[in-house]
C-alpha positions in Angstrom: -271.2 -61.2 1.5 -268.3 -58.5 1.6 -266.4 -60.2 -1.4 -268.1 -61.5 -4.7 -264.8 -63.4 -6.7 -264.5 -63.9 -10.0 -266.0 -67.1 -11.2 -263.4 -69.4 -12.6 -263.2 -72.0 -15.2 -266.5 -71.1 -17.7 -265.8 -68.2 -20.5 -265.9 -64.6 -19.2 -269.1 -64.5 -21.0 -270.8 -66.7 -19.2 -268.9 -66.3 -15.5 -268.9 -62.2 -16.1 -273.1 -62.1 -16.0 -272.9 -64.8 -13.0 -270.7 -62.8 -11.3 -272.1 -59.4 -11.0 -275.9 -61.7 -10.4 -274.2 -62.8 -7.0 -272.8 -59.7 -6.0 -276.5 -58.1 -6.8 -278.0 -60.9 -4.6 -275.0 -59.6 -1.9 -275.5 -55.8 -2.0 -278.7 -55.1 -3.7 -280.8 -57.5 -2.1 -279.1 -58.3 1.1 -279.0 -62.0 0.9 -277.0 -64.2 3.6 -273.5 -65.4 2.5 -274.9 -68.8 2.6 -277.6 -68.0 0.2 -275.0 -66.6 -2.0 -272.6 -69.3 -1.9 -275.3 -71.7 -2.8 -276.9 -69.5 -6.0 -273.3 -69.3 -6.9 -272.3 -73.0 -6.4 -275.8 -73.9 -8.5 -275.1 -71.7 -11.2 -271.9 -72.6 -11.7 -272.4 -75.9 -12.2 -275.2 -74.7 -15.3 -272.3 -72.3 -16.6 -269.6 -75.3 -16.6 -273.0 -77.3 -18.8 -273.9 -74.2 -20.7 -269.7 -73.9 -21.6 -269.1 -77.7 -22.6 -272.7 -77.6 -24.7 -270.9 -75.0 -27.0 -272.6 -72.3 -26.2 -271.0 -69.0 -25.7 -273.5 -66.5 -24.2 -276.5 -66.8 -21.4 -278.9 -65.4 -24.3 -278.3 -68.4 -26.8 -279.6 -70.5 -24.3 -283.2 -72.1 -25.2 -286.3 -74.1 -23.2 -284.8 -76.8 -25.0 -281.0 -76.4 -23.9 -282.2 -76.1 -19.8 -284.5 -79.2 -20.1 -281.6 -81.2 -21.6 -279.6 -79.9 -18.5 -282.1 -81.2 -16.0 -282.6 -84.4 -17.8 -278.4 -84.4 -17.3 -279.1 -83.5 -13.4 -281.5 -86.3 -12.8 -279.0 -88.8 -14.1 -276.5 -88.0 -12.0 -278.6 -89.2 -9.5 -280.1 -85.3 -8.0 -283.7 -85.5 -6.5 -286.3 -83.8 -7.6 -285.9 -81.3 -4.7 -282.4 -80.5 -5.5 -283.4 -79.8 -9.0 -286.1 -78.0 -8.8 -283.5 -75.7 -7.0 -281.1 -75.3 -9.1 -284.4 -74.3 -11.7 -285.3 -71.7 -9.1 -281.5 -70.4 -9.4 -281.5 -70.4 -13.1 -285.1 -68.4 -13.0 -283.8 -65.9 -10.8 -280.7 -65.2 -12.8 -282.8 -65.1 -15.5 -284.8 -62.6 -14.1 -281.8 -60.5 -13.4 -280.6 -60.9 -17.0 -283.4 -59.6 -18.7 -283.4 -56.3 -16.4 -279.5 -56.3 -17.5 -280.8 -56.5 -20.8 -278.2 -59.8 -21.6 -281.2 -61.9 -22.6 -284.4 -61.6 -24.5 -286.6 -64.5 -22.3 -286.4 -66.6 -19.5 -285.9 -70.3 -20.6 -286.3 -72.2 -17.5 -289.3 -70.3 -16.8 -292.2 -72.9 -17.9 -289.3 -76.3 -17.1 -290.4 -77.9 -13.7 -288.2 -80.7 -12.0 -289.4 -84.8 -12.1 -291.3 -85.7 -9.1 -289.5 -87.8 -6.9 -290.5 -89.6 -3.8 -291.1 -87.3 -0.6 -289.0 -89.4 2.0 -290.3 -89.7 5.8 -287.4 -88.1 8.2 -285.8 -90.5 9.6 -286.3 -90.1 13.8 -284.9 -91.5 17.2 -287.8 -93.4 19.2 -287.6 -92.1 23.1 -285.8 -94.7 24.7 -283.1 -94.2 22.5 -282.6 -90.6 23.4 -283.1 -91.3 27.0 -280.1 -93.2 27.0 -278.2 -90.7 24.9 -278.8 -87.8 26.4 -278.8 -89.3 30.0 -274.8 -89.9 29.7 -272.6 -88.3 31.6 -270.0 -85.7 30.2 -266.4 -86.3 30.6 -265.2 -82.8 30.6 -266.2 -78.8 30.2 -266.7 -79.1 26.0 -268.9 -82.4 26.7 -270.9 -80.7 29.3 -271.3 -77.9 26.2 -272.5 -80.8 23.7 -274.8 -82.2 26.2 -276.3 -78.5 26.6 -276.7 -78.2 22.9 -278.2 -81.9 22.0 -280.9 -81.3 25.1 -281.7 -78.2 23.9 -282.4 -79.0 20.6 -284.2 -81.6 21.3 -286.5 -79.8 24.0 -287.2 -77.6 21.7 -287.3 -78.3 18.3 -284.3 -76.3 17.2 -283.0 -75.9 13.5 -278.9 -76.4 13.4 -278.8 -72.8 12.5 -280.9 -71.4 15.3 -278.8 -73.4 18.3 -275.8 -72.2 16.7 -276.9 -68.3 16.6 -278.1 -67.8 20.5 -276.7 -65.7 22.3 -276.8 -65.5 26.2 -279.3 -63.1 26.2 -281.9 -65.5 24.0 -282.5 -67.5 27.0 -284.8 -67.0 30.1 -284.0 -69.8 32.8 -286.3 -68.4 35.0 -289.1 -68.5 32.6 -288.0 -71.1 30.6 -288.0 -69.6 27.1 -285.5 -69.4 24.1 -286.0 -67.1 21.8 -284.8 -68.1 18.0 -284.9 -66.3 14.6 -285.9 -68.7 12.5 -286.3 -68.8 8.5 -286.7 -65.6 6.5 -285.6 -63.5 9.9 -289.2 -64.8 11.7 -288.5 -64.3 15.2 -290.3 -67.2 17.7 -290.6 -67.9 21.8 -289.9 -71.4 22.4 -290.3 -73.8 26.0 -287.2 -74.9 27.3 -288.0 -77.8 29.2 -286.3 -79.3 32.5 -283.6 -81.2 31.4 -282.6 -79.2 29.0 -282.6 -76.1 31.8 -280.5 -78.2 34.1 -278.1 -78.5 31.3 -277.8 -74.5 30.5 -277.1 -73.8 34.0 -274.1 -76.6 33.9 -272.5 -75.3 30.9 -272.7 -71.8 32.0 -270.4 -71.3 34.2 -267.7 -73.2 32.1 -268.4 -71.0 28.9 -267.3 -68.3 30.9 -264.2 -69.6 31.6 -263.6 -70.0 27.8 -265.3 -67.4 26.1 -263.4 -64.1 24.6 -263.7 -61.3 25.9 -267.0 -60.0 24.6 -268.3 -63.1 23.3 -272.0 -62.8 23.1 -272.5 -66.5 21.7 -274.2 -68.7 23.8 -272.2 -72.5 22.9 -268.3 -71.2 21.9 -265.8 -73.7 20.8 -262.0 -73.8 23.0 -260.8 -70.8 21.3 -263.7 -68.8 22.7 -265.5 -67.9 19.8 -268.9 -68.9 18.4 -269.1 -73.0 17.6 -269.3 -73.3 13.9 -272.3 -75.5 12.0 -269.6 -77.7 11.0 -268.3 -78.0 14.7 -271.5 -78.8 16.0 -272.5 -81.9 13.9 -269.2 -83.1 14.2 -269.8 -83.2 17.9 -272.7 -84.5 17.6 -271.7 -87.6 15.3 -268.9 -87.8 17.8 -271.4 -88.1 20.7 -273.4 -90.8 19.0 -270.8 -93.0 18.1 -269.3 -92.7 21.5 -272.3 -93.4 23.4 -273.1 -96.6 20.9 -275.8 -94.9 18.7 -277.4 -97.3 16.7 -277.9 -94.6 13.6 -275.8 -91.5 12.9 -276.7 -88.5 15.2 -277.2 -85.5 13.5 -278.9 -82.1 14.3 -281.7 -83.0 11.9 -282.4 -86.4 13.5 -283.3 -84.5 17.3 -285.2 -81.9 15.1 -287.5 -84.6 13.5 -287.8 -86.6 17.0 -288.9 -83.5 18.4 -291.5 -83.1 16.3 -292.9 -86.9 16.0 -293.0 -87.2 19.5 -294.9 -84.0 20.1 -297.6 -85.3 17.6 -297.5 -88.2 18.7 -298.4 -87.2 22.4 -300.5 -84.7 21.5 -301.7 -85.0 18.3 -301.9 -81.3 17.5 -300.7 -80.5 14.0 -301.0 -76.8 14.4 -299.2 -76.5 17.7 -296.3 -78.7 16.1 -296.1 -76.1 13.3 -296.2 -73.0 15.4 -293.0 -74.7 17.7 -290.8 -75.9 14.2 -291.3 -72.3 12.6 -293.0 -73.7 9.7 -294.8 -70.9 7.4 -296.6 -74.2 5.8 -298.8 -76.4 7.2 -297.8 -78.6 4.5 -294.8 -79.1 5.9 -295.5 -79.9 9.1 -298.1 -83.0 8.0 -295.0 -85.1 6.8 -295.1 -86.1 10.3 -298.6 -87.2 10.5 -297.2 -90.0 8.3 -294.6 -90.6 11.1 -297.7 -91.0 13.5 -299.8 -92.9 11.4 -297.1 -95.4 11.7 -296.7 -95.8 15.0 -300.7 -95.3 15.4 -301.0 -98.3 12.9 -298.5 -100.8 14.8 -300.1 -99.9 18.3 -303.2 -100.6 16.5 -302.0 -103.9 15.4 -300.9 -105.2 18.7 -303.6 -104.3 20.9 -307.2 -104.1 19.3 -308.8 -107.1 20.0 -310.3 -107.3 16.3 -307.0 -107.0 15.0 -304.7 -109.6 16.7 -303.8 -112.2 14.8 -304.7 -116.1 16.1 -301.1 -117.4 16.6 -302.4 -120.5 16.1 -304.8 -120.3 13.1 -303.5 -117.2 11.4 -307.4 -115.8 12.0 -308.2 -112.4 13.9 -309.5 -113.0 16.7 -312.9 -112.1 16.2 -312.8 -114.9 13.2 -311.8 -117.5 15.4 -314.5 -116.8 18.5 
């Protein structure tokens, strides 16, 4: 982050602190601009609280002020995710205070966020991305979005690990990609078939629009590295163009990957390895995807658990 700015609209009290906490985040501990942006953009919001409550300096704030604040967060409608984020946010810069000497305690440090319901991803079944994927592009930057959507789906690719490759990340000839994933992990991944066949088609059409020295692997028409933005706008774009029946997003290929990997081979632990996913944990949210789909195969073909059409018995009732 070359440039911390001045935080507006909260008391120089309270945006002064904030401010030199970002740029610290920036210089001292060499955090991403997004990270910064979205400490700043939590904190903020708390500052723009902390300055309507009354209260004029970081240090008059108590335990009891913060859990007010997230009682104030939860009815506007944030999850319990989102704030139990901001909480981290408000520890950290609490953290940073006290070394500053601008506060006595940490407030937030004992406050946790209300549980809320851990929501199943939503995911694409395989027909559906068959006939998505199997369309064919109508010119050079639709051959590019093809590229990207196979590829992330062949390989379980976050949004910001398709949009950081570079042209040297990929081995056709051993079909690999290598990604750095979360906290600067680095990870081979497969590259299957289709999604091979795709790279080599877009290829020699990003170097017809590429700058000069462009190292990016997908580059938007001005030749330069597509943007996150960019890329789920084409991807929305794709979806509604090829008649979709739900939203495509980058998310939605990452989760489908996943679901059907389990689902074909049922091996948790080689599911984690391919997502990048330093916690188990994570990775079992899709055993509730399976179970599903186990449960309704289940239903329709055990002989014990058919249902008599006729009777409403099961079928070993009726025999």
């Amino acid at each position: 982050m070359s440039e911390v700015r001045e935080i507006p609209a909260v008391p120089h009290e309270l945006s002064g602190p904030l401010t030199d906490f970002i740029r610290h985040l920036a210089s001292e501990k060499r955090h991403s601009p997004r990270t910064c942006e979205s400490y700043q953009r939590d904190l903020l919001r708390l500052a723009g609280w902390v300055s309507q409550s009354g209260l004029t300096a970081w240090q008059r704030v108590s335990n009891h002020d913060l859990r007010r604040y997230v009682a104030t967060l939860s009815r506007e409608g944030l999850s319990g995710r989102s704030i139990a984020r901001h909480l981290s946010a408000t520890r950290r810069f609490y953290q940073f205070l006290l070394r500053e000497k601008l506060a006595s305690d940490n407030p937030a440090l004992d406050i946790r966020a209300p549980k809320s319901g851990r929501r199943l991803p939503r995911v694409a079944d395989v027909d559906q991305l068959n006939h998505l994927l199997d369309g064919q592009p109508d010119d050079p930057l639709e051959v590019r979005d093809l590229c990207m959507f196979e590829l992330m789906y062949s390989s379980g690719l976050r949004l910001a690990e398709l949009a950081s490759l570079d042209l040297d990340t990929v081995d056709l000839r051993g079909g690999e990609v290598r990604v750095l994933g979360k906290g600067g992990k680095e990870r081979l991944l497969p590259v299957g078939r289709k999604a091979i066949a795709a790279i080599q088609a877009w290829l020699p059409l990003r170097a017809t629009l590429a700058n000069d020295g462009e190292v990016a692997l997908f580059v938007s028409q001005r030749g330069e590295r597509l943007s996150h933005r960019s890329i789920q706008a084409r991807m929305s774009r794709w979806g509604v163009s090829r008649g979709a029946d739900q939203k495509l997003h980058p998310h939605l290929l990452r989760h489908s990957f996943a679901s059907h990997m389990l689902e074909s081979s049922g091996d948790l632990r080689a599911v984690q390895e391919l997502l990048g996913h330093a916690d188990i944990a994570t990775t079992q949210v899709y055993t509730h995807l399976d179970f599903q789909h186990l449960a309704r195969v289940y239903d329709q073909s055990h002989p014990r658990a058919r249902r008599d059409k006729y009777h409403g018995k099961t079928s070993d009732e009726s025999s």
